[in-house]
N, C-alpha and C positions, 0 to 999 in steps of 0.2 A: 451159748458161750458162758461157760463158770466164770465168774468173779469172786474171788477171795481175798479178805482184807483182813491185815494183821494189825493190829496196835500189839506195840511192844516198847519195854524200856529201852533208854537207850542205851550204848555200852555195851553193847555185840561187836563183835568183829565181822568186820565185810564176808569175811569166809563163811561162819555161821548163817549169816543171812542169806547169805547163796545154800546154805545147804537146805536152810529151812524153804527157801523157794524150791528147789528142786524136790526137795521131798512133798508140800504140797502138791505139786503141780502130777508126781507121779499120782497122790492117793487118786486126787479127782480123777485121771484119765484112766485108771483101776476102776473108781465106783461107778465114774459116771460114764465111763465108754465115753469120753468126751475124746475129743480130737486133741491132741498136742499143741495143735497149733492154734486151738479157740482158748485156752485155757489163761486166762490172765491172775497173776498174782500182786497185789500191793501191800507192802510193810509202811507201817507209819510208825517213827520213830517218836516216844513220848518222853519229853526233856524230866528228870527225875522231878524236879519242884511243880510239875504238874501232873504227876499220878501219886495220889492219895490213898492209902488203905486205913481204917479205921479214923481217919483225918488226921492222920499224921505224912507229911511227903514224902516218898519214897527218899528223897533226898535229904531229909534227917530220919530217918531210921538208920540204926544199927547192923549191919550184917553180922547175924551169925556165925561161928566157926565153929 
């Protein structure tokens, strides 16, 4: 049974995250000939003021444009 586990920021729309599940869920049953129906996926959503790059929070950094 694959288990795959996502940490991501948060501030995805519900859509995307169903996409990114389905698209996981196809790679593994591609690589691994795994069953459709053994294939679990979990996203964990990470609140901006605790995911850090450089030590600075994602949530005071700047977005580019």
């Amino acid at each position: 049974m694959p288990f795959i586990r996502v940490d991501i920021l948060e501030g995805r729309s519900e859509e995307m995250k169903r996409q990114l599940i389905t698209e996981l869920t196809d790679a593994a049953e591609r690589a691994l000939s795994a069953p459709r129906e053994t294939i679990r996926v979990v996203l964990t959503e990470i609140p901006k003021q605790y995911w850090a790059v450089g030590g600075t929070p994602m949530s005071e950094r700047q977005v580019k444009k």
